[in-house]
N, C-alpha and C positions, 0 to 999 in steps of 0.2 A: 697621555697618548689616547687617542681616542678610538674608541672599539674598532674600526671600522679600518685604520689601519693596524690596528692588534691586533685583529685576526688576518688581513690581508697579509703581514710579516709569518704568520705562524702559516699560512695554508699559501703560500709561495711554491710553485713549482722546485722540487730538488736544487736543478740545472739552476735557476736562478738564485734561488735561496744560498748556494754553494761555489756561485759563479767568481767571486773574489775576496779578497780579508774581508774589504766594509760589510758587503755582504752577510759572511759568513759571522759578523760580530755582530752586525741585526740582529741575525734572527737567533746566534744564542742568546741575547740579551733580552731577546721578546720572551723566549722558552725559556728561562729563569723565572722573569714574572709570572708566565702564566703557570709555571711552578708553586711560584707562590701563595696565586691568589686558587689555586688547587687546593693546595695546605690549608689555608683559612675558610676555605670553602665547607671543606670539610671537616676542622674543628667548629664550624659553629653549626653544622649538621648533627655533629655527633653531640654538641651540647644539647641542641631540642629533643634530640630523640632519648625515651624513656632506659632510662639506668637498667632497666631489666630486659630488655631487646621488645621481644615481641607479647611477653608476658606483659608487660608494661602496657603494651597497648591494649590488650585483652582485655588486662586488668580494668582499666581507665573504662572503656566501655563497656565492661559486665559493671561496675557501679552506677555509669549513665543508667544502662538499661535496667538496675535496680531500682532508683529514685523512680526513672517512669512505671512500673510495675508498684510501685510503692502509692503512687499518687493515683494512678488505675484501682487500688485494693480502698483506698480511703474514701475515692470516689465512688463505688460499689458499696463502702459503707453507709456512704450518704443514702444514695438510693434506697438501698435497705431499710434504713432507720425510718427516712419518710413514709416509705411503705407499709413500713409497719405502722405507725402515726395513724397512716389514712384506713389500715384496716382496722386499729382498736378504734377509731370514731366512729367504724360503720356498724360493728360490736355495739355499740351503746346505742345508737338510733334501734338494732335490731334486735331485741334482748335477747327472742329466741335463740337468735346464733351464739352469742354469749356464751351459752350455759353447751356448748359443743352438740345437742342434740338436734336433731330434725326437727325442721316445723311441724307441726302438727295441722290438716286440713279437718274441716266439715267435712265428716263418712269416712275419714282413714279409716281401715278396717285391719290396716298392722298389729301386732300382739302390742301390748301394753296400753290398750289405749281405756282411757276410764269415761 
């Protein structure tokens, strides 16, 4: 049967839907099916949806939202690591820095200077 008159049987006016036997054996036999396809509707709803109701769904996306937090934190490590790369290179072009003290200028006049 095709949609169109499936639901035209089911959303029938009372008065007509109830107007004689033939009638009235339509439209409970339409209201069986759509009983049924009700039922199956709704077991393969309740098959997708997670065993644990709404925890399940939490669930499911607090692990999404861990992986990307995960791959954000590795990614920050990258950065880091470079950065640091690029600061120990500049450490060695500059020895002075190296040794953690201040440059020393012509005419400092700061304490320790020899």
């Amino acid at each position: 049967m095709s949609e169109v008159l499936f639901f035209g049987i089911l959303r029938m006016p009372y008065d007509m839907a109830m107007e004689n036997e033939t009638s009235r054996l339509q439209f409970y036999g339409v209201a069986q099916e759509a009983a049924s396809q009700i039922e199956r509707l709704q077991a393969e709803l309740d098959a997708l949806r997670p065993k644990s109701g709404s925890a399940g769904v939490y669930h499911a996306s607090h692990e999404e939202r861990k992986r990307q937090i995960d791959a954000a934190i590795a990614e920050a490590d990258k950065i880091m690591s470079e950065h640091r790369a690029s600061r120990d290179r500049r450490k060695i072009d500059m020895p002075y820095q190296a040794s953690g003290l201040p440059e020393r200028r012509e005419g400092d006049r700061r304490a320790g200077k020899k």
